[in-house]
N, C-alpha and C positions, 0 to 999 in steps of 0.2 A: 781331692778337693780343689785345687788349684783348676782344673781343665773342666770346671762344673761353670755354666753363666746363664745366665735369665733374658729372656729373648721377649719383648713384653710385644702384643697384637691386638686391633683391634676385635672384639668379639663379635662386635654387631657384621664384619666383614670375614664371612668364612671360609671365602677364595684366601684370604688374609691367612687365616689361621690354619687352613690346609697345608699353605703352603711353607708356614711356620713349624709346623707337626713333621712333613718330611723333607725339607730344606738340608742340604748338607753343615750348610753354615748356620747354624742354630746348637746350643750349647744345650747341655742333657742336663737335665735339671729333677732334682728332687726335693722337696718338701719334707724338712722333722717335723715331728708331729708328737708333743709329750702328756706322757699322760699318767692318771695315780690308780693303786690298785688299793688306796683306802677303803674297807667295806661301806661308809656313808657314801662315801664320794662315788660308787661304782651305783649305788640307790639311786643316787640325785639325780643322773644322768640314762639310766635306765629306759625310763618314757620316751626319749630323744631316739631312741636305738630303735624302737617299737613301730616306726615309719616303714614303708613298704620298701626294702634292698639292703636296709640296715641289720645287721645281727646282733652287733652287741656297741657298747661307746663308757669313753673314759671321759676321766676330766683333768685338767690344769692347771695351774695356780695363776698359769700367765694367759693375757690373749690370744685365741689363734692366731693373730695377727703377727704376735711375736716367736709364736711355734715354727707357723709356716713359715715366715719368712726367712729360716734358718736353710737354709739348701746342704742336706748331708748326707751319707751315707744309710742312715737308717730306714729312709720309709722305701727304701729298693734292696736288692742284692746291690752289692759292692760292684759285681765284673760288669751291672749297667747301670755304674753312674762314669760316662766318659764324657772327652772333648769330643763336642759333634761339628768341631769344623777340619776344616783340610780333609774330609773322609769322603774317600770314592771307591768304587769297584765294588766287589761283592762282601756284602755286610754279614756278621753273623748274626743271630737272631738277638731282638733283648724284650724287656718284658712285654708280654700280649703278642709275641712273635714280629716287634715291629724290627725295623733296625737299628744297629747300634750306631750313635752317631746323629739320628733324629733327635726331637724331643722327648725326654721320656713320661713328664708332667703337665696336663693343661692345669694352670688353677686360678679361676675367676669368682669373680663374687655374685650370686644370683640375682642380686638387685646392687647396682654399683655405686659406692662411696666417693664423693656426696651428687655424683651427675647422674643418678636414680636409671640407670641404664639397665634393662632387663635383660638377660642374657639366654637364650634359649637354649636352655642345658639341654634338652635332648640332642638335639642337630652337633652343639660343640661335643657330649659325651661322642655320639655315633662317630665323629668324625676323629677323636684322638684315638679312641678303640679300633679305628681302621687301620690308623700309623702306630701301633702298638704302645699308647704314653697310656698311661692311669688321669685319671681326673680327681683334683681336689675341689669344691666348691665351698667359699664364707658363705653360710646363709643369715648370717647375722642381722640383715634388714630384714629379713622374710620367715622367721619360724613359726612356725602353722600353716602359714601363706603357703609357700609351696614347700612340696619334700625331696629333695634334688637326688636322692639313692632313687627313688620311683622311676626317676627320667633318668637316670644311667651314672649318677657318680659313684664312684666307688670308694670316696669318701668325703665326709661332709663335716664340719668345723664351723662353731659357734660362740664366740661370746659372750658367755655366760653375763658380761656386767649391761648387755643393755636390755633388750626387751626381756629375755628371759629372767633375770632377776628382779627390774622393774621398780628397782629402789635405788641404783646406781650408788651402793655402797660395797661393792664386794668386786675383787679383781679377778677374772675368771673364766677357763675358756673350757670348751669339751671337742672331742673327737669320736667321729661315729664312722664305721664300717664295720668291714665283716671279722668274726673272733680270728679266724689268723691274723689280720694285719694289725688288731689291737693287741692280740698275743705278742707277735716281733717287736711293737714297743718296749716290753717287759721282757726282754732276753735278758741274761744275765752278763752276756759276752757285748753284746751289741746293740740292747733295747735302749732309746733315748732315755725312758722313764727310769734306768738304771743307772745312765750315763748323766744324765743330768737334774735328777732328782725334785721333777717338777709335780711334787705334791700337793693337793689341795688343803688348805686347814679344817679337818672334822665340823668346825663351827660354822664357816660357808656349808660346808658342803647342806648340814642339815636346814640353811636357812633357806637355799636355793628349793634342796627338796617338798620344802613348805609351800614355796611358792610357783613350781609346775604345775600342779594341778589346776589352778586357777590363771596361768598362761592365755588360753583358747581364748578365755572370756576376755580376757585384757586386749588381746589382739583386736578384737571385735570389735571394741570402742575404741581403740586408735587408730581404727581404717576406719569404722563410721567417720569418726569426725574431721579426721583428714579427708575424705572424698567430700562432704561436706562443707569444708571451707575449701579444699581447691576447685570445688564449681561456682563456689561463690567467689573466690578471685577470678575464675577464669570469665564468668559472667561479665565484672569490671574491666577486662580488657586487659589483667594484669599477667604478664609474664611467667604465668607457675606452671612446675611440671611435677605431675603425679602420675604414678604407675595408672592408677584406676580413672584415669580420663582418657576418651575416645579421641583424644590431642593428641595422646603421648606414644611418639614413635614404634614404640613395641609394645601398645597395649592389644593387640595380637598375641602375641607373645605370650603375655600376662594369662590374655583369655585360656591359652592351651594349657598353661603349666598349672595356677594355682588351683589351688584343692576348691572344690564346689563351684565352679567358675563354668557360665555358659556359652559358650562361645560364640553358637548359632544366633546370638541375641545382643554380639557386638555393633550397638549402634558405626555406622559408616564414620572413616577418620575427617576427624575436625568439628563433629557437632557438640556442641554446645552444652552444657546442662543447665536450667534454670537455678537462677540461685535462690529464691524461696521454699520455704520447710525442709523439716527434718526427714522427710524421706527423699534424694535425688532422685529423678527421674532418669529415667534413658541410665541407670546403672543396672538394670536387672540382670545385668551379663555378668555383673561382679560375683566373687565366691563372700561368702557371711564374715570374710577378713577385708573385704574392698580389693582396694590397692597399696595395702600397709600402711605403718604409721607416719610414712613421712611425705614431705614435698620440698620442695624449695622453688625459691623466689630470682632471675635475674634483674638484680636494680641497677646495674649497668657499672657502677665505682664504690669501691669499698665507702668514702665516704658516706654514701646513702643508706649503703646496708649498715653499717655502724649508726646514724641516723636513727633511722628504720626499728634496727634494734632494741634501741635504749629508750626508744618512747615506747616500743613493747615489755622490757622491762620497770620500767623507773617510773612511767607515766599512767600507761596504762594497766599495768601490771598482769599482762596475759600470760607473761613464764619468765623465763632467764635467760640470761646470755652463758653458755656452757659450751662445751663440745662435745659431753656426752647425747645418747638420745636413748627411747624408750624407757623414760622418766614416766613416774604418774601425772606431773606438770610438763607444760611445753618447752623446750629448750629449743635455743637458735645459736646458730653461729654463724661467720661469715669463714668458708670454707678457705678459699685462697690466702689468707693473712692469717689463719688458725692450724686445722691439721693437715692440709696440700702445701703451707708454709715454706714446706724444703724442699718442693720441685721449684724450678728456675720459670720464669715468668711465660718462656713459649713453651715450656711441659705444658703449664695450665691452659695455654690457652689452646695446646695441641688436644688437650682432653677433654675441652668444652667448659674447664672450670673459671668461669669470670671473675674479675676483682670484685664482683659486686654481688657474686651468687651465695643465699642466705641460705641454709639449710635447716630446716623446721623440723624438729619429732614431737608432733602431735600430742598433746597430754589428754585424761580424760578426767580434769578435776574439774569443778563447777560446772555450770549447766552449759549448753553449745549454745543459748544464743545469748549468755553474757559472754563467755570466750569470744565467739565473733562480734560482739562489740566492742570489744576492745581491741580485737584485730583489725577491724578498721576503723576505730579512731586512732590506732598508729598510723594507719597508712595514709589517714587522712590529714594527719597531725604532718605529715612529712610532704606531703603535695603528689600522692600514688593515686587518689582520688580525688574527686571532688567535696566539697562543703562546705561551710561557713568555718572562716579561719583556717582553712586548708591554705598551704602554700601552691605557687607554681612549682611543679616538678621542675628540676635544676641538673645539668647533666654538669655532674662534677669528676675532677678526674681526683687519682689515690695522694694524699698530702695535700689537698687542701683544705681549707679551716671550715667548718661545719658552721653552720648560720644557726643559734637556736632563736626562734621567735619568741618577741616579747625582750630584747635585749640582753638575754640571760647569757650565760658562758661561754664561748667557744673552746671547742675541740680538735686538735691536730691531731688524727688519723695517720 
């Protein structure tokens, strides 16, 4: 365990992570991954397994989040989890006949937490399968949207508490691959699910199971209406980045992986979508999920996005201020001062996450054109737009005092 380290790389850069895969100096890593063999709990999660590469899938009491990020002996043989630095000459084999000493894990998230970064699981799969690692992929922003065993992961982990339960009342993760590697969970010697006894409680398990089947249809209207308001901000001139806009650096990317997605009919990068009615134009390329449920906004300083915020919550009432997402209501956060919080201020800004970047999960409660009315009379309330009583947009930096119009309170952020 000691000689195990996490070598973290750009994905959008796969000279990058080539070189990450067979670098001598790169620490050999593995991912636990736990899971329950409760007979609801094996139900609930069932459907999830049903994806094209998948064979069989468990569930957790805790998030993948917290599974994976355990690095141990279990989700490999023991003789390949080694120190991969100081190693040269001739290597003996380890898993996928790479060498020992490489990597022996890629594990990225297929749409990334909260800098919406699409990762093109087939090219990063083909590419750690060449250096002998396994691939784990979080699809937790993208379930329905794309199925990452189809394009080469060989195993895939979800988050049961957000979109897929869609009530954000239940703490809950799953794990999907093939029935050996969910069998070795369940060793008796050596399975995590043995070793650490991460059972689901029967009463989630069967409330989740209620509510997969009707999964598909939810997605549906969290990307509708997310595409829908991110072309109506981007119309505005405002700052937002959505997978399903012809903007968004890797909406290529998008086109090849998600499920029902056209590609040949990806308008050219940069153009525009009208922001009138409820059908988008120039999206015909999208698959019947869009570009999933989320977006985010850079407003440049936490002040504003706190701003921003709270006249979407308190004033206008278009959703909450939470950190969860795929709620039936919209929730916002401001990522850097909420869950990127404990990276150091140049991590953030080495990964694109600003002090001011708002992260949005799309709800689909009331109608879309009262939601976007009140999505921009926050932003009109804050000075992001124009109109009557609109303020001038104000470049504030993080800790200073929030101005509310009309003389009302101020706020130290």
């Amino acid at each position: 365990m000691a000689g195990i380290r996490t070598t973290f790389v750009d994905i959008t850069d796969l000279a990058a992570v080539e070189a990450a895969l067979s670098g001598d100096d790169v620490g050999s890593t593995a991912c636990e991954l736990m899971g329950s063999t409760a007979p609801s709990a094996a139900a609930t999660v069932r459907p999830l397994a049903d994806s094209p590469g998948a064979t069989t899938a468990t569930t957790t009491s805790t998030p993948p989040s917290a599974a994976a990020g355990r690095v141990c002996t279990t989700a490999l043989p023991a003789d390949d989890i080694l120190d991969g630095s100081n190693s040269d000459g001739d290597q003996p084999a380890g898993p996928r006949g790479g060498r020992v000493g490489a990597a022996r894990v890629l594990f990225f998230e297929t749409i990334s937490n909260p800098t919406l970064v699409v990762a093109d699981v087939p090219a990063l799969a083909a590419a750690a399968h060449r250096h002998g690692a396994a691939v784990v992929v979080d699809n937790t922003f993208a379930p329905v949207l794309v199925s990452p065993a189809k394009h080469g992961a060989d195993v895939v982990v979800h988050s049961l508490s957000k979109f897929i339960s869609g009530a954000s009342d239940v703490i809950a993760g799953c794990v999907c691959g093939s029935a050996a590697f969910i069998a070795s969970l369940m060793s008796l010697t050596s399975g995590s699910l043995m070793l650490l006894g991460a059972t689901m409680n029967p009463q989630v398990a069967f409330n989740l199971s209620a509510r997969l089947p009707h999964l598909p249809l939810r997605m549906r209207e969290h990307g509708r209406r997310a595409l829908l308001f991110a072309s109506r901000l981007h119309a505005l001139g405002l700052p937002v980045s959505y997978p399903g806009l012809p903007s968004h650096p890797q909406a290529p990317v998008l086109a090849r992986i998600s499920n029902g997605s056209l590609p040949h009919l990806l308008p050219p990068s940069g153009s525009a979508s009208p922001a009138g009615g409820s059908a988008v134009a120039g999206a015909e390329w999208l698959g019947p999920y869009a570009g999933g449920g989320m977006l985010s906004l850079d407003l440049g300083s936490t002040a504003m996005a706190y701003d921003f915020m709270r006249h979407l919550q308190n004033n206008a009432e278009f959703g909450y201020m939470a950190v969860s997402l795929g709620f039936h209501d919209s929730l916002v956060s401001c990522s850097g001062a909420s869950t990127s919080s404990e990276m150091r201020a140049e991590q953030r800004q080495a990964v694109g996450i600003s002090p001011g970047l708002v992260r949005m999960s799309v709800g689909y409660t009331g109608s879309e054109e009262q939601r976007w009315a009140q999505l921009q009379q926050a932003a009109t309330a804050v000075g992001l737009v124009g109109g009557e009583g609109g303020r001038k947009r104000r470049k504030r930096k993080v800790g200073e005092e929030v101005e509310e119009g009309g003389g009302g309170e101020g706020v130290v952020v």
